[in-house]
Each structure stands twice: as C-alpha cells, then as structure tokens.
N, C-alpha and C positions, 0 to 999 in steps of 0.2 A: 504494500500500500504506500503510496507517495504522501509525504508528509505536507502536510497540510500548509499553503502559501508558496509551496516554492512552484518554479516557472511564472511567480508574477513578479516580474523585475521592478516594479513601480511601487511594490509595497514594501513599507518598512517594516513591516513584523517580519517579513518574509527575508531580510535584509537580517533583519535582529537574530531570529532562529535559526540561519545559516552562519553564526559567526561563533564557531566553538573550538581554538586554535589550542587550547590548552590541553596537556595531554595528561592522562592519570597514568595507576599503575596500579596490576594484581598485587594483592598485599595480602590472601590469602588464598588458599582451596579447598574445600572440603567435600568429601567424597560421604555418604553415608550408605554404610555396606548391605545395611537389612533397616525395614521400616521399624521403629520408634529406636533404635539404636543410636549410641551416641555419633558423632560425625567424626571421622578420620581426617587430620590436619594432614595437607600433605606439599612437599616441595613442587612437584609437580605432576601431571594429568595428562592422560589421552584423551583426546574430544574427538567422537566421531562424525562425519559429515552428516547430517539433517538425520542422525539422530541421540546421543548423549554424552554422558562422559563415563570412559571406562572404569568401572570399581563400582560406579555408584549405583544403588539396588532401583532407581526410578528406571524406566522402561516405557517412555514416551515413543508414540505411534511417527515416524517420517513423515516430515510437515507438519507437524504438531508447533504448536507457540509456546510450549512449556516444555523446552528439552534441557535448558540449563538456567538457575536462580542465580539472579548479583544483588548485591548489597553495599551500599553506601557505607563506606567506613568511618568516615563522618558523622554517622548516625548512629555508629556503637553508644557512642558517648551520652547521646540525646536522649537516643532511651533511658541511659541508667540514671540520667539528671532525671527522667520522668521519674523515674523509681524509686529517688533517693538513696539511689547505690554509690558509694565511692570512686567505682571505676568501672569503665566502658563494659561494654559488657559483651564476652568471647564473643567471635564468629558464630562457630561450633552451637551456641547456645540455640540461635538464628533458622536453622533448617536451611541457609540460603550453601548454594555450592561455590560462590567467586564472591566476595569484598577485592572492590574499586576502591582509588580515592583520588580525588583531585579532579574530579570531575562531576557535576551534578548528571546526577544517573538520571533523572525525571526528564529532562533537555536533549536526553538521547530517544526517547521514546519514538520507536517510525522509521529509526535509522539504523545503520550499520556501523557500525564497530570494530577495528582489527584489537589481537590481541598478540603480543609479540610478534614474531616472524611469520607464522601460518594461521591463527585462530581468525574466523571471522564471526562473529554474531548479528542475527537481526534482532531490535530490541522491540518485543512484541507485546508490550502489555506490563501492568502494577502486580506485583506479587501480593497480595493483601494480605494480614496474618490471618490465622486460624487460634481456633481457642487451644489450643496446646499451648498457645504463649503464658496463657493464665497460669498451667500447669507447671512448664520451663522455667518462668521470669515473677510468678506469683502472683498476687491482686494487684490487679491494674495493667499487666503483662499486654493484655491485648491491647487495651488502648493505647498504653506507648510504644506500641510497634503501629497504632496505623498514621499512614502519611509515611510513616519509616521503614516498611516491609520490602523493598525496594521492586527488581524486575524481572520479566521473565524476559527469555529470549528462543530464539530459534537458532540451529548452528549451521551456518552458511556454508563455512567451512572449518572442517577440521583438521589435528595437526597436535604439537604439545603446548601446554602452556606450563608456563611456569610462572613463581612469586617470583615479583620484581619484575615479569614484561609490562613494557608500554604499553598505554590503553590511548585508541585516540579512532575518530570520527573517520570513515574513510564514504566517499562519496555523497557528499549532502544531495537527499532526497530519493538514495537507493533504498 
C-alpha cells in the first residue's frame, strides 16, 4: 500500500512524511522458542523471506502483516515511568522480536525499512498489547504499553541480522 500523500509534490505533509534521514539501530533480538515461554536474547537471527525468523515458535502464513514484532527502545523506559518502576523495563518482558532506537517507529508505518546489509521489512500495522501485559508488567501493565506496543511488519527480504545493524528508511512510498 503506498503511503498516504506521496506522488503529491505540492503538499507539505507529503514533503514532511518523506523526510526521515536519521538512521537507528537493532539494539536487540529476541527469539521466543515455544508460546508463553520466556524470550531468548540473542546476538543475532535468520529472517526468512515473507515469512519469519528462525528459532522463533510464531509461524505466520507468506504474506501475512504479522511475520516479525519491533519495538521502540525508547519506550522501554516510558513504560516503566508509567509503572513506577526504576528502570526501563527488559525487551524480553515485551513479547516484541526487534527493539529499534533512534528512530520513531510510528513515522515508519506504510514503509520499508532495511536492516543491516540484507534484512528488508514492510512496516504493516500497531502491535497493540494484549492482556498478558497485566500479567508480565502487573496492574496497569496494559495501559502502559498502549501507544507503546510498537509494530508489526512483513519481511520483504530476508538474510541475518544482527544487534548493532543500521536501521534506516529505504525507498519513500515503497
């Protein structure tokens, strides 16, 4: 789906929405091997093309919008100020498979994304939490994940990633 104002050369939003030069960075992975298990931290990951990442127990359908989950690392922290917790609070906690940062992940929405040297993603949609947060993160858990549950994607192309590749926008309005 083409993101919404571009090809209109004349408008400024559309001007606005295409200007996203800054580049992030995987700052983590996580893999979860079997459902309600904890998440495996890992240095690096196979992704396969349209459809997931190797180790991890989801099993999305090719062409599916929910093949890999990111997360605003940024956002660790926000929650745990919702919570009253001390410090950010793990990935791992999250259920999400990639933490970004340096990049607002919501501004990506509609677009692509490379990730080091081979990973491509399409960013297809809000991850919204589910009530396991309650359970996770305790009372209040869900509410301070929503707005913060970050995104899903589709994988365009796969390859390895690893923590510490660059994350950055590759063709506005693919």
């Amino acid at each position: 789906m083409a993101f919404p104002f571009f090809g209109d050369d004349k408008s400024k939003i559309a001007q606005l929405l295409a200007t996203l030069p800054q580049t992030g960075r995987v700052e983590w992975i996580g893999l979860r091997p079997a459902r309600r298990e904890p998440l495996l931290s890992v240095a690096e990951a196979t992704v396969e093309t349209d459809h997931y990442l190797v180790g991890d127990h989801a099993r999305p359908k090719p062409g599916g919008k929910r093949q890999i989950t990111l997360i605003q690392h940024e956002h660790l922290a926000a929650v745990a100020g919702y919570l009253g917790l001390p410090e950010a609070v793990a990935p791992g906690r999250l259920r999400r498979n990639l933490v970004v940062s340096g990049l607002n992940l919501l501004a990506l929405k509609n677009r692509r994304i490379q990730l080091g040297a081979e990973v491509v993603l399409e960013i297809t949609g809000e991850c919204h939490p589910c009530s396991r947060m309650e359970e996770e993160l305790g009372p209040g858990g869900y509410n301070a994940m929503r707005g913060h549950g970050g995104l899903t994607a589709r994988i365009v192309q796969g390859g390895t990633l690893r923590v510490g590749d660059a994350v950055r926008v590759v063709g506005a309005g693919e």
